[in-house]
C-alpha atoms as a printed R data frame, in Angstrom:
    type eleno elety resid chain resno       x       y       z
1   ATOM     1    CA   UNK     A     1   0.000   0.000   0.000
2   ATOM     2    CA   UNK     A     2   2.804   2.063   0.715
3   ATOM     3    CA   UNK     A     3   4.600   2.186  -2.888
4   ATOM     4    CA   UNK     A     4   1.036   2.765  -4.220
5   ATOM     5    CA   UNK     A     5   0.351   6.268  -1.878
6   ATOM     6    CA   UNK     A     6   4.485   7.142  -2.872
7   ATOM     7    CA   UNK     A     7   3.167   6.584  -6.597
8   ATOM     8    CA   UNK     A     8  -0.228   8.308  -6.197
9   ATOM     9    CA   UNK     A     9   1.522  11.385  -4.815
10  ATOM    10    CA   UNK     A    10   4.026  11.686  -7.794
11  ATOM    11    CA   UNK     A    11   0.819  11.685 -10.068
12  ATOM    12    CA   UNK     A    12  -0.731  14.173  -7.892
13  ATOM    13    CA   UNK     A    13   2.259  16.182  -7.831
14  ATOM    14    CA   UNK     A    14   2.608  15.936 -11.413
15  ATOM    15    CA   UNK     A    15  -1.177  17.028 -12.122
16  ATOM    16    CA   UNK     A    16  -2.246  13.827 -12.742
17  ATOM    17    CA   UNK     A    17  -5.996  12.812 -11.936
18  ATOM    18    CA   UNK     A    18  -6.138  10.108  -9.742
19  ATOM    19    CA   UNK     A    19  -8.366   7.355  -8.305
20  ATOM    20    CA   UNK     A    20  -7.736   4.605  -6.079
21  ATOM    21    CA   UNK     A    21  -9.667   0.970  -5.700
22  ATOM    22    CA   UNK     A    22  -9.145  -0.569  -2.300
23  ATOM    23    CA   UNK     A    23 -10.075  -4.160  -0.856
24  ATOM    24    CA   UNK     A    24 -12.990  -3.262   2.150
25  ATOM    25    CA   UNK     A    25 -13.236  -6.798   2.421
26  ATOM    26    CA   UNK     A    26 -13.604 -10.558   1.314
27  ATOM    27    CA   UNK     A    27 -15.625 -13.895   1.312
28  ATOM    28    CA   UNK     A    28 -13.987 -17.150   1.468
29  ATOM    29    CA   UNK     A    29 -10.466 -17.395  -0.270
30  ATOM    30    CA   UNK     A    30  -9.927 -14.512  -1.659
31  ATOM    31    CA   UNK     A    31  -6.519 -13.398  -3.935
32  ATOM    32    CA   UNK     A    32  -5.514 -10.498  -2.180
33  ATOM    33    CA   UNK     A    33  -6.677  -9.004   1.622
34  ATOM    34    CA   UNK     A    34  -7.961  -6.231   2.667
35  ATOM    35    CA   UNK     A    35  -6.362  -2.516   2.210
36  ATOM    36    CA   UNK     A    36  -4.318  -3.933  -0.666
37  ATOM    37    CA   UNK     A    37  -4.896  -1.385  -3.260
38  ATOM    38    CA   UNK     A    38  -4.949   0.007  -7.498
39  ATOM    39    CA   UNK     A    39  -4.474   2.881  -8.313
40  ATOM    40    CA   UNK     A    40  -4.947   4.053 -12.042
41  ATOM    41    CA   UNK     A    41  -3.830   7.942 -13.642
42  ATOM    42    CA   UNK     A    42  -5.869   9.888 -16.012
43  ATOM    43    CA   UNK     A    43  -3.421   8.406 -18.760
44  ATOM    44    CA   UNK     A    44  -4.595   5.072 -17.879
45  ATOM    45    CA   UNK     A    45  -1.110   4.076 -15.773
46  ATOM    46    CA   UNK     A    46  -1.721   1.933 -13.204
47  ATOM    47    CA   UNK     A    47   0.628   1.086  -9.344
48  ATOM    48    CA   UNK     A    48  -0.481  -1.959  -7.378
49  ATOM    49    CA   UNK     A    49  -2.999  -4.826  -7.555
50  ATOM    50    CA   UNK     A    50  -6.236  -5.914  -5.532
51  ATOM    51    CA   UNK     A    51  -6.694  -9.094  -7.159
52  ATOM    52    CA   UNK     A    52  -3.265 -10.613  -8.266
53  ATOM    53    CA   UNK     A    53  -4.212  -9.624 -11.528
54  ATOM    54    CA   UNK     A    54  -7.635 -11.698 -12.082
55  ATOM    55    CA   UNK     A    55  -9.749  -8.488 -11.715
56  ATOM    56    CA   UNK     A    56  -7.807  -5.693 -12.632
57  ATOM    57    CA   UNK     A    57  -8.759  -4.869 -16.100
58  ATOM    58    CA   UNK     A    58 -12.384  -4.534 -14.990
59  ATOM    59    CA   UNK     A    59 -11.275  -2.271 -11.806
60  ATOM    60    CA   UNK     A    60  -9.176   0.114 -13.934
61  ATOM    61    CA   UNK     A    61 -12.236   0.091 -16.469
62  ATOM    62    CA   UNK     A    62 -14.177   1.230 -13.151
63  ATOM    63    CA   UNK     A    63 -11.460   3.802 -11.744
64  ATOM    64    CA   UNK     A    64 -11.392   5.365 -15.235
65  ATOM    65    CA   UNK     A    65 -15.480   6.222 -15.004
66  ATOM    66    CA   UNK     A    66 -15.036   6.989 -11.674
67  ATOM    67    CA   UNK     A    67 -11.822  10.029 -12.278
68  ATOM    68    CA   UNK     A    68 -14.698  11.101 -15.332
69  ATOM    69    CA   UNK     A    69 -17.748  11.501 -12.959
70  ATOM    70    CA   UNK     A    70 -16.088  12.236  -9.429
71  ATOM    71    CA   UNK     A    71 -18.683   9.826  -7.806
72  ATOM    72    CA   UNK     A    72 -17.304   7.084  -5.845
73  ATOM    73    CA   UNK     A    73 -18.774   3.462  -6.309
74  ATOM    74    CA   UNK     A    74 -18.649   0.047  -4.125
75  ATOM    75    CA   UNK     A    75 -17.447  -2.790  -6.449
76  ATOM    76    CA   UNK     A    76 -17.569  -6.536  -5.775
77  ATOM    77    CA   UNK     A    77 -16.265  -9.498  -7.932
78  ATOM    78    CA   UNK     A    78 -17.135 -12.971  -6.764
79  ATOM    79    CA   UNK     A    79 -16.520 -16.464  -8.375
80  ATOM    80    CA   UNK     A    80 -21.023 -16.612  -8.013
81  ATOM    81    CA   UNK     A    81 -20.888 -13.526 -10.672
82  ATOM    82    CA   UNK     A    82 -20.940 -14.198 -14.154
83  ATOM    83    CA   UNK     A    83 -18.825 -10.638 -14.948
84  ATOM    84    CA   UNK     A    84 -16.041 -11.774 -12.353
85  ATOM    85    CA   UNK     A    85 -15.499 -15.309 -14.110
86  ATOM    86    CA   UNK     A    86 -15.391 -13.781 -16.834
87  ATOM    87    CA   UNK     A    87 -12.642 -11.821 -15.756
88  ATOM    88    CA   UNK     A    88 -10.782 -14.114 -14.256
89  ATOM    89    CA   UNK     A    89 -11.661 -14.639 -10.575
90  ATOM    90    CA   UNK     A    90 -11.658 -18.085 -10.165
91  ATOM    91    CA   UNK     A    91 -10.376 -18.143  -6.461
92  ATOM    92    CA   UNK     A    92 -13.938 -19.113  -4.757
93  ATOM    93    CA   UNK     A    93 -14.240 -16.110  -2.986
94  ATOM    94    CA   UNK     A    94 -15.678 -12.290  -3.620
95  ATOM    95    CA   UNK     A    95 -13.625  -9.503  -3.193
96  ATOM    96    CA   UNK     A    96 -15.563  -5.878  -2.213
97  ATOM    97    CA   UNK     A    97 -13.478  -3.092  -3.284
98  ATOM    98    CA   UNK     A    98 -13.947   1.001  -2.712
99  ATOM    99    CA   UNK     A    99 -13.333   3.193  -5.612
100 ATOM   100    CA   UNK     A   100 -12.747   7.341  -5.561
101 ATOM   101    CA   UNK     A   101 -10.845   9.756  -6.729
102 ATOM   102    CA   UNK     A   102  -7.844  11.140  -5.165
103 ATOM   103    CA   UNK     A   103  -8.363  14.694  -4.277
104 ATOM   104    CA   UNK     A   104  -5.771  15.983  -2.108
């Protein structure tokens, strides 16, 4: 989490928009725990990883709306949800992630 918040403040500093997905919590076996956290630029870069990898594309496709609209959302991604199979979550469990914008 830490070399995540180092990255997020170079974007920050650099003018960068930013917004951050964090794990709020799991189900059953779940890739990654709690406070592990993604965060994605304006430009579409991305530091860190709340699923291992089996998630991400659909949380950065999230982030993105979210730096567009300023409105935070409440993901989750569970092996019981069609969408998270598809993207890969194949762990058994359901991860429950928080998404805003940084604005510090």
């Amino acid at each position: 989490m830490d070399d995540v918040l180092d990255q997020v403040q170079r974007w920050v500093a650099d003018g960068r928009r930013v917004a951050l997905a964090t794990v709020i919590g799991t189900e059953n076996s779940a890739p990654r725990d709690p406070g592990a956290a993604l965060a994605v630029n304006d430009e579409g870069e991305v530091a860190g990883s709340v699923s291992g990898g089996c998630v991400e594309s659909a949380v950065v496709i999230e982030a993105m709306e979210v730096l567009e609209a300023g409105v935070p959302r409440r993901l989750s991604f569970g092996i019981g949800d069609a969408d998270a199979f598809a993207v890969g979550l194949t762990c058994g469990g359901t991860i429950h992630l928080f998404v805003e914008r940084v604005d510090w």
